[in-house]
N, C-alpha and C positions, 0 to 999 in steps of 0.2 A: 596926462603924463603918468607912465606907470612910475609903482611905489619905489623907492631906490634907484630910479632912473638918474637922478638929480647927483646923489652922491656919487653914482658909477663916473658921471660925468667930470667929477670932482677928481674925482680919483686918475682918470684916466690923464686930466690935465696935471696932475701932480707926477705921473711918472712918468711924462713928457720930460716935462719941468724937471725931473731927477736926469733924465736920460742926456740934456741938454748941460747940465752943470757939470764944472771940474774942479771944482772943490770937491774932495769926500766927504768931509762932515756936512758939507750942505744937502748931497746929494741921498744919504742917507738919514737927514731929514723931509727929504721931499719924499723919498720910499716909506716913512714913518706915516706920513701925511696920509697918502694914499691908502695904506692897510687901513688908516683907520677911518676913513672916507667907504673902502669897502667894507667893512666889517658895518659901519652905519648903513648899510645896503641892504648888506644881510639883517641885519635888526629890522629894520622898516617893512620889507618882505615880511619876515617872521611875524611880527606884529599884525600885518594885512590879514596874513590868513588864520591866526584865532582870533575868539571871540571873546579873550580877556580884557578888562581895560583896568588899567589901576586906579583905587580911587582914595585920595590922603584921608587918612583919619580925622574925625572931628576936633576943634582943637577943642584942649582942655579949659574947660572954666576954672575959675580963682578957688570954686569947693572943690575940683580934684587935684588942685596941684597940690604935690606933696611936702608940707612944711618942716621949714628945719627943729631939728631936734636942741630942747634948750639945756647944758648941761648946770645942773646945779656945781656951783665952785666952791671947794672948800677954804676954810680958811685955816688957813698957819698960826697956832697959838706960841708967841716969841719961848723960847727956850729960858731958862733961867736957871 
């Protein structure tokens, strides 16, 4: 199955789905669906054809996490 085939198909049945409803607010979430079914289309495509891939950073150990700062508190000597 080519890449973004899945979501077009998504999509396509969502603005079925819009084209079918008469409600407006509904129907202009079934058009919302859809954009963003194709727009996942287009990203998966896009993706297919470079050679980037992302990869999470290492997580942090307990020696680089950044500890909190300890404020020395003064004290108030009563007034008299």
């Amino acid at each position: 199955m080519a890449v973004g085939h899945s979501y077009r198909a998504f999509a396509a049945d969502c603005d079925a789905r819009a084209r079918r409803e008469t409600e407006p607010a509904i129907q202009r979430e079934w058009e919302g669906m859809a954009l963003a079914y194709r727009r996942m289309a287009e990203r998966a495509e896009h993706n297919a054809r470079t050679d980037e891939s992302y990869e999470a950073p290492p997580p942090q150990t307990s020696a680089q996490e950044p500890q909190p700062q300890q404020h020395q508190q003064s004290k108030l000597e009563p007034e008299e």
